[in-house]
N, C-alpha and C positions, 0 to 999 in steps of 0.2 A: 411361465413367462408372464411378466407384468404388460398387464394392457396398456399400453400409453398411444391405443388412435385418436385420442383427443389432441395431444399434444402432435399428433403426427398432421394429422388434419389442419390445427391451428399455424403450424409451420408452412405448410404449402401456401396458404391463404395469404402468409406473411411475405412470404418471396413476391406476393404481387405490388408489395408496398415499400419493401426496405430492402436494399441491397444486400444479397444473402439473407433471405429473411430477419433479417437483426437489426436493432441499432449500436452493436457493438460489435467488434470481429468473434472474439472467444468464446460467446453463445452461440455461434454456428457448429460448436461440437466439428471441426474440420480435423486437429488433432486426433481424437478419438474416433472417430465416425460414430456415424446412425444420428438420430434425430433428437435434437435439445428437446429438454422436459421444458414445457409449458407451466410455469407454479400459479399455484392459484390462494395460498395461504401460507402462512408462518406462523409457529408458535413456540416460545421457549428456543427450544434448539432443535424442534422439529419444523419441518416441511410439505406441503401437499401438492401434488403437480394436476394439471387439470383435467387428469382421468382417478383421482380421486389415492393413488398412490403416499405414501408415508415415508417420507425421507429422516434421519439422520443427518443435521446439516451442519457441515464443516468448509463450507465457504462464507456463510454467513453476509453475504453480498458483496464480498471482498473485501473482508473485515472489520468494517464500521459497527456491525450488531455484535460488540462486546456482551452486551446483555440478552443475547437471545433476540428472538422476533417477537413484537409487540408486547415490550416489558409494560406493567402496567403505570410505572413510574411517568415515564415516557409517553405513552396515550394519555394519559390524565392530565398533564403539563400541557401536550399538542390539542388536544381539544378542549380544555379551559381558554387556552388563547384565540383558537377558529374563531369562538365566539366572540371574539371583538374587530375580526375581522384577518385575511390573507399574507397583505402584502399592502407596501405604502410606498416603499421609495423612501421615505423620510425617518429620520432615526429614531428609534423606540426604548424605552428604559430596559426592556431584556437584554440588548446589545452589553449594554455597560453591567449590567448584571455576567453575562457570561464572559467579559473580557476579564471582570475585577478577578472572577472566580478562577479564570487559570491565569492570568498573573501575580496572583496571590499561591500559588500553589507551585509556579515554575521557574526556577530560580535563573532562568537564562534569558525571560520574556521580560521587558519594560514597555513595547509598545506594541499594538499589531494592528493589523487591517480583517475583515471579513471578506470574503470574497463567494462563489458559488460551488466550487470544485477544486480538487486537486494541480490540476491542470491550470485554472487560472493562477492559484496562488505560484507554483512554479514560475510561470509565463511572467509574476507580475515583480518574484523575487530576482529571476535575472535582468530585468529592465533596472530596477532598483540598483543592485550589486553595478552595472554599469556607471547609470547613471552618479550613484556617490565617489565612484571611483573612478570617473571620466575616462573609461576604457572600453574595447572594444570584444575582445574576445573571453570564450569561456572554458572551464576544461571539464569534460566528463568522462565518464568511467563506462567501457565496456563490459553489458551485461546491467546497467542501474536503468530503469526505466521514471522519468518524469513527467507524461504524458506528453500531447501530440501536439504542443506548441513546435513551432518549424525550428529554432535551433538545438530542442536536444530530440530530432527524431534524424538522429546522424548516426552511426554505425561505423567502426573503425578500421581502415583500412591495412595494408599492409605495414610492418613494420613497428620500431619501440614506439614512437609517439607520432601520430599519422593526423591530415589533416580529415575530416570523418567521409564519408560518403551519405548518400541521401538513403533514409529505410525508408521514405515513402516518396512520393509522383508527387510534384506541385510544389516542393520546396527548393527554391534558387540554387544556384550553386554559391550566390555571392552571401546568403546564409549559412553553408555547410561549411563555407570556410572562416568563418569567424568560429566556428567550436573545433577545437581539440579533442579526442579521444583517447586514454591511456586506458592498461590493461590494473583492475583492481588488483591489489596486493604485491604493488609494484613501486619500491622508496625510488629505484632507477629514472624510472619512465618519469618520476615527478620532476624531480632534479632535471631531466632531459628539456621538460617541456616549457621548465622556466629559465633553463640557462638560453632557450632559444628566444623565448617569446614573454619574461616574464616583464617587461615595462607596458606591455596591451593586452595584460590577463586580469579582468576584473574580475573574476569568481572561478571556484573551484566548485562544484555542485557532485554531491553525493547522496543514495542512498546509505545510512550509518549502517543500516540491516539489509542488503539489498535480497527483495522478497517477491521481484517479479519475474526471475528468471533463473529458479530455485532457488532457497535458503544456503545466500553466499557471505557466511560470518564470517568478519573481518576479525583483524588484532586489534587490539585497542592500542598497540602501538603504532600500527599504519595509521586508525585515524588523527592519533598525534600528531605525527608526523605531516602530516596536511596540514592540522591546526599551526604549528611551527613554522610552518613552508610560507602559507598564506602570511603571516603574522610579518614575516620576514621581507615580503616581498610585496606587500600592500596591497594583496590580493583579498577578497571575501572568502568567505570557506559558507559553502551552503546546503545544512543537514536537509533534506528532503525526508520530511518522517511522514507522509501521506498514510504509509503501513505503521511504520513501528510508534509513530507520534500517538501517545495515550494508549497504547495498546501493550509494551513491553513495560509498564509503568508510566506516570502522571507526568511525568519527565521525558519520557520516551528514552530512545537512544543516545540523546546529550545526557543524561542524568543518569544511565545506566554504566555508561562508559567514563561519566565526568570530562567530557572535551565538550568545551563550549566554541558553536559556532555562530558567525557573525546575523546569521539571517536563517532561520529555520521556515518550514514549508506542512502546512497538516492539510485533511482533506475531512471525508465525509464522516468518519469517527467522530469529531464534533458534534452532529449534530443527529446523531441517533441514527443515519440513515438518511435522513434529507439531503437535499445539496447541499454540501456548505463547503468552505474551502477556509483556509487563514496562512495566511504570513506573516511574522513575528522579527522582532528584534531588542536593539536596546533604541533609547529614543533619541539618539543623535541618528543615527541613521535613518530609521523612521520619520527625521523630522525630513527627509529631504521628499517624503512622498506628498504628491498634490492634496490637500490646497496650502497647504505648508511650505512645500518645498514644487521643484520642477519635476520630477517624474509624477507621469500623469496613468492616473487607474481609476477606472471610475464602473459601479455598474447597479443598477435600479434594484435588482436581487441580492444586493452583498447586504449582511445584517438583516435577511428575511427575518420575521418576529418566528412564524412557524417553525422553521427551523432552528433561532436562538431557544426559544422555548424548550424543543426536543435536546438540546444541547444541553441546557444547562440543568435537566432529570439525569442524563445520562453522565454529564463527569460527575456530578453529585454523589449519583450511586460507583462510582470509580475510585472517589476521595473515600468510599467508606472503609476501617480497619478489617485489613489484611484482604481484601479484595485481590490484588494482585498478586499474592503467594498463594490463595486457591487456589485461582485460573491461573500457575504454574504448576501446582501438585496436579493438576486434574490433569494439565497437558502432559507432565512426568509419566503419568500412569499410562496414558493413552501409547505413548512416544515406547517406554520399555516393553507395553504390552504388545507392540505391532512387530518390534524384536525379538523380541524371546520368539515370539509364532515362527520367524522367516532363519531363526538360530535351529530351533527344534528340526524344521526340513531343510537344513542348512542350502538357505537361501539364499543367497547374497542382498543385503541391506543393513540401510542406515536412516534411523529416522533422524534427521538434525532440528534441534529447538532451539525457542529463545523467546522467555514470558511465553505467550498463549499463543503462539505461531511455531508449523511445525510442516515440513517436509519429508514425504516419501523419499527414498533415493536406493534405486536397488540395485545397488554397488557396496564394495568393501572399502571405499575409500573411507580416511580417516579426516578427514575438513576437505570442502571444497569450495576453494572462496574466490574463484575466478568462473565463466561462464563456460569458458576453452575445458573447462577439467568436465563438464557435466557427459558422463558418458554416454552416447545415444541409443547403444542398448538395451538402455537403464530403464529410458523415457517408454521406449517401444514398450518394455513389459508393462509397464505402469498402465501404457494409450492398450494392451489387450485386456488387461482385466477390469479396465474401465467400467464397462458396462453391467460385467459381473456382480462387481459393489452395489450398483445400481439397481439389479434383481434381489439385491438380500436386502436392502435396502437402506444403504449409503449414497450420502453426496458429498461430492469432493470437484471441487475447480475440475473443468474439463481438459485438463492439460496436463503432463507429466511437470512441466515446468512450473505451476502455481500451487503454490502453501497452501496450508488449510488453517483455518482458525478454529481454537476453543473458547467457547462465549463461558460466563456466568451460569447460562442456563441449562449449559449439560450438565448431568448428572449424575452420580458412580455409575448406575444402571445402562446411563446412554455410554459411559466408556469400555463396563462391562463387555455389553453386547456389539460395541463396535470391533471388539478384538475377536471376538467368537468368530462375527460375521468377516476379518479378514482373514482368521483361519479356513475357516469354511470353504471360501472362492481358493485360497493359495490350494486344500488339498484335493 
């Protein structure tokens, strides 16, 4: 058994300060049981937790470290710029440097904003999609997660197209009912929701990959088909690529699938790891954001130089050739090799990928692109052998429900031995 009293110790200590010890819910390990690992270092596509333990890491901090931990591209950009100083408030030549570099690179961006998180940029993309389209409500998708702004922490209730319910305490009801909730992979439910309500639907917001509540790939004809809907009905249509933005490609999800939408949503991938957040569009729409136009967003942190910095080593090293058909082969190998293991003791599984993102699923399902389909069986086995990974010495999201990412930094070797080590726990 792996010592981890450090990390158990560091945990108790924490509960006296953070509710559930944590500042996030999913680090509380409640899914899995027993006690989150305390890290205490990163390197490449390894991990050290702070009883001195060696991880294999396939969370990668929930995807932003494409490149592994502490590439040195990346340190070397962020601490050339410390030395001139944190943080200012006031606009720095890096900004315009990292905006030129993915607007030159992404052919659905004309204009965007910096913000500090995924989460903001959401929050700031449907004020926007309202405000340009002088409408009131929005429609989201059962099972896509956009962070913990009050109108998309709504959950769908009974029925084809429901008005949502609250998933969390503190959000009005006079919030929950301006969002709609349809069921993904559903042409019905759309049609449903705009023949009711299509003259007060200012946006349509989707995850294109939704990736936080297992690996739920769509058609590319469904997201058409939104693209069309909107199109038709003066709606926004809005990709929420927080995961799949820069990460299934430079393009993300609109360039993979080619459906361009009106307002796109990225998060800490940007920025190596930092906080960063962005929302994106073309520049009639963008012109209606303050000081331009009347929707108003503003925040001291958006355009951090630290963070632009770390951003613009990291798509750098992203734009270089064939970067993203590696970190596809390497995830191939990873994805058939966890297969064949669970074929051999005919196990029931299914790894589902897409670019450098890759889901457990230990089921015989053939696509599963609704949340309702994810079997909870499936999960259970996943939340028992959790911990076992964890003794051979894997890290994986604490969840049956969350993806796992392949950085740059792993290596035939790290894929080798991850498959040994998930043989090993299955026999």
């Amino acid at each position: 058994m792996l010592n981890k009293n450090r990390s158990a110790a560091l945990f108790e200590k924490a509960k006296n300060y953070f509710p559930g010890g944590v500042n996030s819910p999913v680090r509380a390990f409640r899914s899995v049981g027993g006690i989150p690992l305390f890290l205490q270092k990163g390197k490449g596509a390894h991990i050290w937790d702070a009883d001195g333990n060696e991880y294999i890491d396939y969370c990668g901090s929930w995807g932003p470290l494409i490149l592994g931990h502490a590439h040195p591209a990346v340190l070397g950009k962020v601490q050339e710029t410390m030395q001139n100083g944190t943080s200012f408030g006031a606009p720095t030549e890096l900004e315009n440097q990292l905006a030129e570099l993915i607007i030159n690179n992404h052919r659905f961006i004309e204009k965007l904003r910096f913000v500090s998180s995924g989460t903001e940029a959401v929050m700031s993309a449907i004020r926007l999609a309202r405000g340009y389209t002088k409408r009131n409500k929005i429609v989201k998708f059962e099972g896509c997660f956009h962070g913990h702004a009050d109108s998309v922490l709504v959950k769908a209730g009974s029925g084809l197209v429901t008005f949502g319910n609250t998933s969390s305490a503190g959000i009005p009801q006079s919030f929950v009912n301006e969002t709609l909730v349809v069921d993904l992979d559903n042409e019905a439910a759309i049609e449903q929701v705009f023949a009711q309500h299509g003259n007060d639907i200012a946006c349509v917001i989707i995850e294109p990959i939704p990736a936080n509540n297992g690996l739920l790939l769509q058609r590319k004809e469904f997201l058409q088909f939104l693209r069309d809907t909107c199109t038709k009905h003066g709606a926004l249509l809005i990709f929420d690529e927080v995961i799949s933005g820069f990460r299934v490609g430079f393009e993300g999800a609109a360039g993979l699938y080619e459906v361009k939408p009106d307002i796109l949503t990225f998060g800490k991938i940007i920025g190596g790891g930092f906080p960063v957040g962005m929302y994106a569009s073309s520049k009639e729409i963008m012109s209606t954001v303050s000081p331009e136009g009347a929707v108003y967003q503003a925040g001291t942190l958006s355009g951090n130089p630290v963070a632009m910095a770390a951003g613009i080593a990291q798509l750098s090293e992203c734009l270089k050739p064939q970067f993203y058909t590696q970190l596809e082969e390497k995830t191939k190998k990873l994805s058939e090799g966890m297969e064949r293991v669970c074929q051999n003791k005919q196990i029931a599984c299914r790894v589902f990928k897409i670019g450098s993102i890759f889901w457990l699923s230990f089921s015989n399902q053939e696509a599963i692109r609704k949340a309702s389909d994810i079997k909870p069986e499936g999960i259970a086995r996943f939340n028992s052998l959790y911990h076992q990974w964890h003794e051979q010495g894997l890290y994986f999201g604490p969840s049956g429900y969350e993806v796992g990412f392949v950085s740059s930094a792993h290596t035939q070797q790290d894929i080798e031995k991850t498959i040994q080590i998930f043989e090993r726990v299955l026999h």
